[in-house]
C-alpha atoms as one frame of an Amber mdcrd trajectory, in Angstrom:
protein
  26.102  41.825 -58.777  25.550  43.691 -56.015  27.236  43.771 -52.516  27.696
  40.532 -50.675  26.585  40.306 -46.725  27.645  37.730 -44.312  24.836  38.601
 -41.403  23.865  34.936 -40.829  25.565  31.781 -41.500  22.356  30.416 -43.433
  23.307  33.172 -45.713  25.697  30.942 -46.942  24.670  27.802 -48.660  26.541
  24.320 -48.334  28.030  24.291 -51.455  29.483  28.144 -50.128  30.587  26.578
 -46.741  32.458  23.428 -48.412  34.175  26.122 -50.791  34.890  28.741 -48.081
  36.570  25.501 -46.002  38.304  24.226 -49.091  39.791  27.466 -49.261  40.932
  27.681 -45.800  42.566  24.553 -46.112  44.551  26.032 -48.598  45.289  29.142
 -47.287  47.210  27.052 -43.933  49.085  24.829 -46.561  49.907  27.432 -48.759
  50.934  30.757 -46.939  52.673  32.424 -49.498  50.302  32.350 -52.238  47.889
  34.337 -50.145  50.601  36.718 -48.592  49.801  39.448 -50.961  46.362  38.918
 -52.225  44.567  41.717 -50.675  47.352  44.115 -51.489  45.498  47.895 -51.738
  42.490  46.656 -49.717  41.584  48.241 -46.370  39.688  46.107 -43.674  37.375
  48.136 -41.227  36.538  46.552 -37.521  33.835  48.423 -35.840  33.479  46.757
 -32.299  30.816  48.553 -30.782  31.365  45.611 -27.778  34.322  43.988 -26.572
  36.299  41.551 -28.126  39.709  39.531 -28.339  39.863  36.768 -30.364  37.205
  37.672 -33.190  38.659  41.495 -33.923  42.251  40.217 -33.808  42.099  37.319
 -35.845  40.206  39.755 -38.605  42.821  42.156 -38.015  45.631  39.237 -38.258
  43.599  37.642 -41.196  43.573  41.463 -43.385  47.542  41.836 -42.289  48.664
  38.107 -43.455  46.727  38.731 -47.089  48.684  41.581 -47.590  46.244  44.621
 -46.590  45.278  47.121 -44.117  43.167  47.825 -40.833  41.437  50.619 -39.552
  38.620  50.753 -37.019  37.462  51.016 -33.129  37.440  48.574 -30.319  34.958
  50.318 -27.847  31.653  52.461 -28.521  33.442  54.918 -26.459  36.175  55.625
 -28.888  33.700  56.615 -31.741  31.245  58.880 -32.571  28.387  56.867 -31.265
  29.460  58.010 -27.974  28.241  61.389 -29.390  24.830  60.034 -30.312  25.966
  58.885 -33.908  23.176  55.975 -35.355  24.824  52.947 -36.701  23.464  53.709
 -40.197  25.484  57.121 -40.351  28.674  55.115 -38.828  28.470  52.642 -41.700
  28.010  54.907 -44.170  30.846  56.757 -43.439  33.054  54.342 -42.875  32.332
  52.625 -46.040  33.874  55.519 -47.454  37.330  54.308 -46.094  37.566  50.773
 -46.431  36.952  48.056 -48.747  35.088  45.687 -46.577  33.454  46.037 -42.605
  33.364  43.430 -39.561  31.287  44.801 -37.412  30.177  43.328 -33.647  27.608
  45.438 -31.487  25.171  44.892 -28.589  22.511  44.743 -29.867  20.035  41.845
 -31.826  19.984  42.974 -35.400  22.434  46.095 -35.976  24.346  44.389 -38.090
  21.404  43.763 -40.950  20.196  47.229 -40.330  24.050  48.405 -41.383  23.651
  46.156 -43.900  20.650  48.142 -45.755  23.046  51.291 -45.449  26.705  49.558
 -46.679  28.118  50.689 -50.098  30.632  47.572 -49.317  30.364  43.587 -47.784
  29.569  43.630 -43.801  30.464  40.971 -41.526  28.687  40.156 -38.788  30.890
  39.509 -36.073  28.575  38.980 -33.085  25.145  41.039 -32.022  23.960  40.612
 -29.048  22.834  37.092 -27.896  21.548  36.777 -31.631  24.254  35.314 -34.563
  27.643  34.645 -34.498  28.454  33.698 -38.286  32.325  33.885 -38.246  32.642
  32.065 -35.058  30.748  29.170 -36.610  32.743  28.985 -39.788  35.579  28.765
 -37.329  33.669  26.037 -35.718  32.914  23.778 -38.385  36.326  24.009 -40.203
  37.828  22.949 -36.635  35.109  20.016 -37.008  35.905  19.199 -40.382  39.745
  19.029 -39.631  39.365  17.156 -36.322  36.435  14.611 -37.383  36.655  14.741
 -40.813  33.315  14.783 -41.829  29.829  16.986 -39.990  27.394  14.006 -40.712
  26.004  11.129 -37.760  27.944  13.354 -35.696  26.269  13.710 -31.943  27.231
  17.012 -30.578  26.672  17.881 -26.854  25.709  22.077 -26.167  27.130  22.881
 -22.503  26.564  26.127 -20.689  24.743  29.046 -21.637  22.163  28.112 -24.596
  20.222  30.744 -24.377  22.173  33.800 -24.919  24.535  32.099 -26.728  24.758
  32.904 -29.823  27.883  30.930 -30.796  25.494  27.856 -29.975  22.389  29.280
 -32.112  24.926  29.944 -35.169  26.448  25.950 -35.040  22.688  24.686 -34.550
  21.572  26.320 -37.726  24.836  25.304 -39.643  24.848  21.774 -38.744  21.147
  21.091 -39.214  21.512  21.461 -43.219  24.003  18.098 -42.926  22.722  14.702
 -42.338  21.905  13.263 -39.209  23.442  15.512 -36.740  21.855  15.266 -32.951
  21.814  17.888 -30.289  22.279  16.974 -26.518  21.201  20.714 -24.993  23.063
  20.497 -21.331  21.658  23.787 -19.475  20.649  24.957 -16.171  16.315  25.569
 -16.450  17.092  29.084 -16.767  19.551  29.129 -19.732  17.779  26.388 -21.878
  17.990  26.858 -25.832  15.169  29.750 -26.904  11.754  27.745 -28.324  12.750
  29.359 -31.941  15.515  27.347 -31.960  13.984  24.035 -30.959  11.107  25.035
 -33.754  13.820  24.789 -36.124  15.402  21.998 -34.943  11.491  19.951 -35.382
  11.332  21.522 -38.738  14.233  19.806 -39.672  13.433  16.621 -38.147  16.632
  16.985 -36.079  17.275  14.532 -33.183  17.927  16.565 -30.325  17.527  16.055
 -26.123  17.903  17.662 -22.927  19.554  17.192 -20.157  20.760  18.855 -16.968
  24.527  17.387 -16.316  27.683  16.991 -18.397  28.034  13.844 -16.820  23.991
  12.241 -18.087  25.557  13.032 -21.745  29.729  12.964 -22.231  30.188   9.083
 -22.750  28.574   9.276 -26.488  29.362  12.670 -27.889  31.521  13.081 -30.519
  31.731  16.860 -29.957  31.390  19.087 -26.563  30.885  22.529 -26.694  31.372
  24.042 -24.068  30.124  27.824 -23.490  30.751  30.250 -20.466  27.525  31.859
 -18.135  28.052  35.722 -19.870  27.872  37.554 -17.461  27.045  40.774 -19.863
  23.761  39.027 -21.343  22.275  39.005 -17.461  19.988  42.340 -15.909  20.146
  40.616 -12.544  23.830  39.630 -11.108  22.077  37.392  -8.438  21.677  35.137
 -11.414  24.557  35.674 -12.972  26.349  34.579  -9.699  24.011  31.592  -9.049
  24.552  29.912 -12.647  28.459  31.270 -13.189  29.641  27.947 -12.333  27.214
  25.617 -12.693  28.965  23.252 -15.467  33.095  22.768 -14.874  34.684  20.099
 -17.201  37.078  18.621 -15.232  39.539  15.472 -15.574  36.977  13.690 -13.393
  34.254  14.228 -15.722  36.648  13.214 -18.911  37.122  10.015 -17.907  33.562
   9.136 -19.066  34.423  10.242 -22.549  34.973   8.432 -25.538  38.922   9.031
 -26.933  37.738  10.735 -29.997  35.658  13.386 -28.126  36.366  16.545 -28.927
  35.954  19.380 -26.809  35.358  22.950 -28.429  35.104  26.163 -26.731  34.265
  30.009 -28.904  36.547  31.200 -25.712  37.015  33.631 -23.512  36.940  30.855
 -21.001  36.399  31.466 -17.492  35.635  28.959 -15.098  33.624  26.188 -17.183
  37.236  24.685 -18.557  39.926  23.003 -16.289  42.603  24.458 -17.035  43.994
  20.791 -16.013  42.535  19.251 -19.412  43.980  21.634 -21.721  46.900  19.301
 -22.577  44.656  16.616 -23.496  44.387  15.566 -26.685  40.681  16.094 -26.933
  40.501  19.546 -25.899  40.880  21.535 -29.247  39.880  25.325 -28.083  42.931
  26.562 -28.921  43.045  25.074 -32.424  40.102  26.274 -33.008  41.658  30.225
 -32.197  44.160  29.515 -35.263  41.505  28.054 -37.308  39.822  31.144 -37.171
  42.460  33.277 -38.604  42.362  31.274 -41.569  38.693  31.054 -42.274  38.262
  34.726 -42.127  41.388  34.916 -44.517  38.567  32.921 -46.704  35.725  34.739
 -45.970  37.756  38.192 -46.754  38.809  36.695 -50.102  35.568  35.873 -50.995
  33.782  38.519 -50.369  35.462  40.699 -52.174  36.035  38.718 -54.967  39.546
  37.862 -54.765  40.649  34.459 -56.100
């Protein structure tokens, strides 16, 4: 069998994402029998772009099953800087590790690493493309909070068309039953046309709208997503749409008690900082969820039961 890839989250099938939960789930109740799993392994994180949550948490995730880290948290800091391609990178870091996460700039760098990898890359974020680890965090915070992913109504706030945290979930969700999509954007940042073409080709249900308010009283789920400020070539926009959706207590009181309100973080404005001690908000859940689904994905990609 040859190497295993995790560039997109469709290249995991359902029966894969039940397993890859089930696991995690297991993991969190069962700490010790994982502490030493990965004993001998090394875990690479190239980060050719920022990043807090998603590099630590793989770092954490390696550390808690018992194996090492090595890598680079800035372009700057490797030999890129020096005019290195990303198929040279990979190939020599493959040399050193057991398994790579790797996040970069740019739409598709990842799969083009993957072509060149003598061991499993992870996708960790390129550009405003796919997000595949963010969404497995995602849907096991779902799946704990909810319960279940089908005749669920999940509401997309913020930034829907860079975001790739939000094109990831789309494409995960739409392979369960029944799921609809309320899109809440500014004009400018509405969901790419791909995306909606996939959405019709699954016969999803999905709207639009322009306010949190037009859409909060039935959603089961609200995602909210920051304006990225490093996805814009003109600041003029960036400034005009920065804080165009806040969630406020205000705007919670039109919610249902079960909502649940998600967030792939770093927040900036788009959150209250008010609502964080609400029951419904579940962002930072979702942060320790993460740790443990990447403890998953680690295992299985290299095989390790």
């Amino acid at each position: 069998m040859g190497v295993r890839n995790i560039i997109n989250i469709t290249d995991l099938n359902v029966d894969e994402l039940n397993n890859m939960l089930d696991l995690a789930d297991d993991i969190m109740n069962n700490k010790a029998k994982y502490a030493k799993k990965c004993e001998g392994k090394i875990l690479a994180t190239l980060f050719f772009e920022p990043s807090t949550r998603t590099r630590l948490s793989f770092e954490a995730a390696m550390l808690e099953l018992g194996g090492n880290v090595l890598g680079f948290s800035e372009a700057a800091s490797s030999s890129t800087a020096k005019g290195e391609s990303v198929s040279d990178t990979i190939r020599t870091v493959g040399c050193y590790s057991d398994i790579i996460v790797m996040r970069h700039p740019k739409e598709g760098a990842p799969l083009v690493a993957s072509y060149r990898t003598t061991v499993p890359i992870i996708n960790a974020g390129d550009g405003g493309h796919f997000h595949p680890t963010q969404t497995l965090t995602d849907l096991l915070t779902i799946r704990r909070e909810k319960g279940h992913f089908d005749k669920l109504k999940v509401g997309l706030c913020g930034d829907l068309k860079f975001g790739r945290t939000v094109h990831s979930l789309i494409s995960a969700l739409l392979r369960y039953d029944d799921v609809e999509f309320v899109l809440i954007s500014p004009t400018e940042l509405k969901l790419p046309q791909y995306m909606k073409d996939k959405m019709d080709k699954e016969g999803a249900k999905w709207t639009e709208c322009l306010t949190i308010e037009e859409a909060i009283a039935d959603l089961d789920i609200l995602y909210m997503t920051r304006v990225q400020k490093e996805r814009f070539f003109n600041e003029e926009d960036y400034i005009r749409l920065k804080d165009f959706y806040i969630l406020n207590k205000e705007k919670l009181e039109l919610a249902r008690e079960d909502l649940k309100i998600m967030h792939p973080l770093p927040r900036v404005n788009e959150i209250s900082t008010e609502i964080d001690d609400d029951p419904r908000a579940v962002y930072f859940k979702q942060v320790l969820n993460g740790k443990y689904i990447r403890m998953a994905l680690i295992l299985t990609l290299l095989g390790i039961n």
